[in-house]
N, C-alpha and C positions, 0 to 999 in steps of 0.2 A: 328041636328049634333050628329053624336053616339060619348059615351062614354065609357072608358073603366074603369072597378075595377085594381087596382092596386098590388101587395104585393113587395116591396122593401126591402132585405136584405142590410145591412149594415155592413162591416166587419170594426170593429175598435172602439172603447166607447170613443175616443179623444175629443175634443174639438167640430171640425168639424162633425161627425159620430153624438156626442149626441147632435149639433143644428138640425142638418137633420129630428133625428127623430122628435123632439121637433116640427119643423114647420109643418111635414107630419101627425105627432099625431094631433096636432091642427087644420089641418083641413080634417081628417077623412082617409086620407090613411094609408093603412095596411103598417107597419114597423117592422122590428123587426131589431136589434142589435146582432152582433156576437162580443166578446172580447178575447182577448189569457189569459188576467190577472185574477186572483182570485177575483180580485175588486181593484177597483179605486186605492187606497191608496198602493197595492203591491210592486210598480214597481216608484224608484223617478225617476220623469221626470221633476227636475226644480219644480222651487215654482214663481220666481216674471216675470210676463211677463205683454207687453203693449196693452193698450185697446184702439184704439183710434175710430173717427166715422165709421171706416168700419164696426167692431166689432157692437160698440153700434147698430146701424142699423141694423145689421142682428138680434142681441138677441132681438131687439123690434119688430121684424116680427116675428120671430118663437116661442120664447117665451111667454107661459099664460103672462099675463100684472101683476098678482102677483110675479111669477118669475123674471120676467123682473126686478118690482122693488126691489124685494131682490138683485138682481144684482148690482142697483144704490147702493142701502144701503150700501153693502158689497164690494165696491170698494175704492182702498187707495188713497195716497194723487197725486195732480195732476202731471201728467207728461209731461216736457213744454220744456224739451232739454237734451242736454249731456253737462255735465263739464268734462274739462282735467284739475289735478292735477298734477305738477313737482315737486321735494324737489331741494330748492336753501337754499345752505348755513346749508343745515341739515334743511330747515324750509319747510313744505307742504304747498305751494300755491299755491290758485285756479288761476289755468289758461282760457286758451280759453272756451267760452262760443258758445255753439253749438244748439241753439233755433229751437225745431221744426217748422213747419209752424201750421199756425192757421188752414188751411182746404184748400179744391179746388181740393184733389188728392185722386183719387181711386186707386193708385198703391201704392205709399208711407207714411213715416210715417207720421203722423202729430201730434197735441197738443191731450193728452187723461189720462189715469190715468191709477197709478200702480192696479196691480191685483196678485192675491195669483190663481197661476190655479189649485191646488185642490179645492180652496173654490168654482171655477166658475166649475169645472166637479159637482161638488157637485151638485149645481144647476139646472144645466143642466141634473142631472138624476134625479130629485124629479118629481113625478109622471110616471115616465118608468119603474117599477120595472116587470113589466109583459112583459117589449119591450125588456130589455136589457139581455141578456144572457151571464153569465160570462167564464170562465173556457173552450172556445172555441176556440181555433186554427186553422186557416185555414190551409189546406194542400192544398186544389187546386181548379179551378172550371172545369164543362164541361156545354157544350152547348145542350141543349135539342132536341129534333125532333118535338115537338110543339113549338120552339121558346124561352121558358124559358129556366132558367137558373138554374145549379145545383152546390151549395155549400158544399165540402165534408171537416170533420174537423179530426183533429188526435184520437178524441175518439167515431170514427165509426158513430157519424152522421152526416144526409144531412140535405138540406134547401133548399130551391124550391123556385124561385121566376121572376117574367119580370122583376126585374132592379137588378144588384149587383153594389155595390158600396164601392171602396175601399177606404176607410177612416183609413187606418191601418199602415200610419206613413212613417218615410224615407223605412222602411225595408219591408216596402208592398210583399207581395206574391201575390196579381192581379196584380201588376205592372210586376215581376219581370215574368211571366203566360204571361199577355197581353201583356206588350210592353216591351219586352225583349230587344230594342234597344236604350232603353232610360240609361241613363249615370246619375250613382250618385257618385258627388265627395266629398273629405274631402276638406275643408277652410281654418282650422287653426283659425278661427273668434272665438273669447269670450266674455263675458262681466260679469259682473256684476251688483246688484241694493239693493233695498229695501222694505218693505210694510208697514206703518202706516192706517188702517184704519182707515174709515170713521164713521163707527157704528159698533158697536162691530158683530162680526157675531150672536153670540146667541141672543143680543137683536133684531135684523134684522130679526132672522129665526120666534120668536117668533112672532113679527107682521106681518109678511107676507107671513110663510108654519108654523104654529107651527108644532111642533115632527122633525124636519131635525135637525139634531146634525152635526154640522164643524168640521174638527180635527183639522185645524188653528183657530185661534180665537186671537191670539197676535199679536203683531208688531214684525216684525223680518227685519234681514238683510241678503240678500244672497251675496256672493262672488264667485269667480270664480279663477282659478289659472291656465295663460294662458302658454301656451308651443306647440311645433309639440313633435314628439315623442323621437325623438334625447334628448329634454331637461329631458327627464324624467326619472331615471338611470333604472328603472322598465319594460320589456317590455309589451307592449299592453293587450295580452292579461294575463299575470300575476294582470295587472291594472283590468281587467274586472273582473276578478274574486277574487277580493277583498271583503272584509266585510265593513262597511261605515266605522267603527272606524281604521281598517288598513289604509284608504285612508285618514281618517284625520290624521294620524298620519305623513305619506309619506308628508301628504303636509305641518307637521308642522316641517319636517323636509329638505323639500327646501327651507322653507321660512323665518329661524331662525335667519339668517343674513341681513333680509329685513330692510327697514326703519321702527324705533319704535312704528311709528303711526300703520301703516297697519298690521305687521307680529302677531301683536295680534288676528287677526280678524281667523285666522288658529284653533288657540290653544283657541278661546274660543267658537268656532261653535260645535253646537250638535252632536254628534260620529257617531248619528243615523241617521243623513240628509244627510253625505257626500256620493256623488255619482260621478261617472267616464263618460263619454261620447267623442265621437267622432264631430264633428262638420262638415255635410255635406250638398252639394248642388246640386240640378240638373241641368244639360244640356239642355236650352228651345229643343224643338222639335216639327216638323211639326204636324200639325192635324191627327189624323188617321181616318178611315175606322170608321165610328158611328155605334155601336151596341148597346145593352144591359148591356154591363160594362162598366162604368166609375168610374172617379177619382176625388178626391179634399185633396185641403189641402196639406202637405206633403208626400202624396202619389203620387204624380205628382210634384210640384213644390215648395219643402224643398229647404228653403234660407236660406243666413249665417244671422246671431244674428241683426237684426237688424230693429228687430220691428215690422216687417209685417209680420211672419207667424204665429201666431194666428189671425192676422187681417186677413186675407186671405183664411182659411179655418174656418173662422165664415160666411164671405160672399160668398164663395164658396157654402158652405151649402145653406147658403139662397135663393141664384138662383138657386142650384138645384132642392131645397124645390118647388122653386114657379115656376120652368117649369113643376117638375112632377105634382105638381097640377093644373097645366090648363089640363094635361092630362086628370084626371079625371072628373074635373069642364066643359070644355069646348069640350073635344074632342080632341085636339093638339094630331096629331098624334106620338106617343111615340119617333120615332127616330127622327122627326125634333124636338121636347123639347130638346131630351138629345142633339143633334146638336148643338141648339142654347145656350145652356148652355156651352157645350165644349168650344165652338167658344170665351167666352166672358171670360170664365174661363181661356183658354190658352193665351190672349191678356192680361189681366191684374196681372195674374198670374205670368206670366216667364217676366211682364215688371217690375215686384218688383225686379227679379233676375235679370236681364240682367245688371244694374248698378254698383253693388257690383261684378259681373261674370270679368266686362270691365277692373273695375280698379284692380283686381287681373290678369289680364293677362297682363295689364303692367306696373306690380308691378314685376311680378315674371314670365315672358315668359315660356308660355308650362303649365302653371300650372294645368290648366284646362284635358289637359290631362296624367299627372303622379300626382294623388290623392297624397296626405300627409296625413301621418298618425299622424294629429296632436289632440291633446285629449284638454280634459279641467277634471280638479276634482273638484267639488264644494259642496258647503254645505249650509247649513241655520243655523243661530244664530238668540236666543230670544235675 
C-alpha cells in the first residue's frame, strides 16, 4: 500500500488549530501553524469555557500524556448544569435547576468541568514553538498546478502545503475564499460563569512541563452583560474600539441601578479583562466538492454560548488529526480522509447548531435571516 509524506498548514493558534497540530506532531506529520495574533495572550477571547467528554477525548489522543495530565491538573471545579436566579421580594433566589446529562451525546452538552482557555491554549502550545508562527495574517490562498496548496499572508510571505486548514475562528478568511455561500449570523446568546481550580496551575506546570509559566493561576469569576444593540446607547462599532477600562466603565454604568447582589460584579471586575464581542452563528450547509482545504471548529460551524463550541473544535481536530494520519500510516487516499472526516464533521457539527438555530426561529420568526447586531461586554474578576 503507498504512502504519502504530508506537510499541513494550519491557519489559526485557537483551541482547535493547536489540538491538530498537537496530534499531527505526535505522530510525526509535518505541521506548521499560521496565527494573525502577536501571541496567545493579545487578543481577549473569553477566559471561562466548558470541557466536557468530547473535549477530554480528543486532548487524550492528541495530546503527549504529560500534557494531557497537566490538562486534568489545571481544570476547575466540576460542571454538572445551569441555575436560573429570579429576585422575589428584593430577595435572589435559586430557581430552576437545569442538570446536564451525564453522557451518551456526541453532539451535546453533557456533565464536564469549568476551564480557563488561556490556561488550555497555553498547553496546547507547550512543545510547538518551532510549529507555531505568530504575527501571520492570512490574506488568501491559490491552488497550485501540482496540486498543493498556496498560503499568502499580509507581510509578503507564502506557505506551501497538500492540506490547508482553517481553524481561524467565526471571521475565517478560507471560509469567506472557499465557501462564500455559507451564512454567519448574530444570536444575541450570552452567558456567564466562573473558575475555582483544581491545583494551582504553577504547582501543576512544575510536575508535569516544568519552565511553562500560566498567566491565570487564581480563581476568578467571569460575567457577561447581555443586550442586542438597540440596548446599548454606544454604537457597535464605537463599542469595538473601546479600551477594556472604557468598556468597564460603560458597563458599570447600565448596570448601576441593577439589583445589589449582582451590579457589584461590573465595578469590581478588572479594567484590563473587559472585552466587547458579537455573538454569532452558522447556517448548516450542504457538503461541498472535497479538496485540499477544509474546515473545523468555528470556522465552519460557530454556535451560540452553549457549551459545545470548544467541545467540537477539540473533536474536530481530532478526527482530522487521525484521518490525515492514516494518510501517512496507511496509505488512505488524501481526498477520501479529508471526505470522511468533512462527512462526520458536518453531521455532528451543524447537529450541535441546528437546536438552538430551531428554537430561535420560533422565538423570533426570520431571524435567521436579518442577523442582530446584538453584543455582549464582559470581563474577569479575581
Amino acid at each position: 500500500m503507498s504512502q504519502m509524506n504530508l506537510r499541513v498548514l494550519v491557519i489559526g493558534a485557537g483551541l482547535g488549530g493547536l489540538c491538530l497540530a498537537q496530534g499531527l506532531r505526535k505522530a510525526g506529520v509535518d505541521v506548521a501553524v499560521y496565527e494573525r495574533d502577536a501571541g496567545l495572550p493579545v487578543r481577549t477571547q473569553g477566559h471561562r469555557i466548558h470541557i466536557d467528554s468530547r473535549g477530554e477525548q480528543a486532548l487524550r489522543e492528541c495530546l503527549p500524556p504529560n500534557l494531557y495530565d497537566l490538562f486534568l491538573a489545571t481544570r476547575g471545579q466540576p460542571s454538572k448544569g445551569i441555575t436560573l436566579y429570579s429576585v422575589v421580594d428584593r430577595q435572589l433566589r435559586e430557581g430552576i435547576i437545569q442538570p446536564f446529562p451525564e453522557g451518551g451525546s456526541d453532539e451535546f452538552i453533557t456533565i464536564g468541568s469549568a476551564v480557563d482557555r488561556l490556561t488550555l491554549r497555553q498547553i496546547l502550545l507547550a512543545g510547538l514553538d518551532d510549529t507555531v508562527h505568530f504575527n501571520k495574517a492570512l490574506v488568501r490562498y491559490e491552488q497550485q498546478e501540482d496540486g498543493r496548496v498556496c498560503a499568502y499572508f499580509t507581510d509578503g510571505m507564502r506557505a506551501i502545503g497538500d492540506v490547508l486548514v482553517a481553524a481561524d475562528g467565526v471571521g475565517s478568511r478560507i471560509r469567506e475564499q472557499f465557501l462564500p455561500h455559507a451564512q454567519v449570523l448574530d444570536t444575541g446568546i450570552r452567558w456567564l460563569g466562573c473558575v475555582w481550580f483544581r491545583t494551582s496551575p504553577r504547582e501543576a506546570a512544575a510536575q508535569f512541563w516544568p519552565g511553562l509559566s500560566f498567566q491565570h493561576t487564581e480563581d476568578f469569576l467571569m460575567w457577561g452583560l447581555l443586550g442586542s444593540r438597540e440596548h446599548f446607547p454606544i454604537p457597535d462599532e464605537d463599542l469595538q474600539a473601546m479600551e477594556s477600562a472604557d468598556l468597564q466603565l460603560t458597563a458599570v454604568e447600565l448596570t448601576h441601578d441593577w439589583y445589589p447582589t449582582l451590579s457589584p460584579l461590573t465595578e469590581l471586575a478588572d479594567p484590563g479583562e473587559s472585552f466587547f464581542l458579537t455573538m454569532r452563528l452558522c447556517v448548516p450547509i450542504e457538503h461541498w466538492h472535497t479538496s485540499n482545504i477544509t474546515l473545523l471548529g468555528d470556522a465552519i460551524h460557530v454556535m451560540p454560548a452553549n457549551g459545545s463550541g470548544a467541545n467540537s473544535a477539540l473533536r474536530d481536530a481530532s478526527q482530522l488529526s487521525r484521518s490525515l494520519i492514516t494518510v501517512t500510516s496507511q496509505g488512505t487516499p488524501l481526498y477520501q480522509a479529508l471526505h470522511d472526516y468533512e462527512s462526520e464533521m458536518l453531521r455532528s457539527g451543524f447537529g450541535a447548531v441546528r437546536t438552538p438555530l430551531q428554537a430561535m426561529q420560533r422565538r423570533r420568526p426570520g431571524i435567521p435571516f436579518t442577523p442582530d447586531q446584538g453584543a455582549r461586554q464582559g470581563g474577569r474578576g479575581n
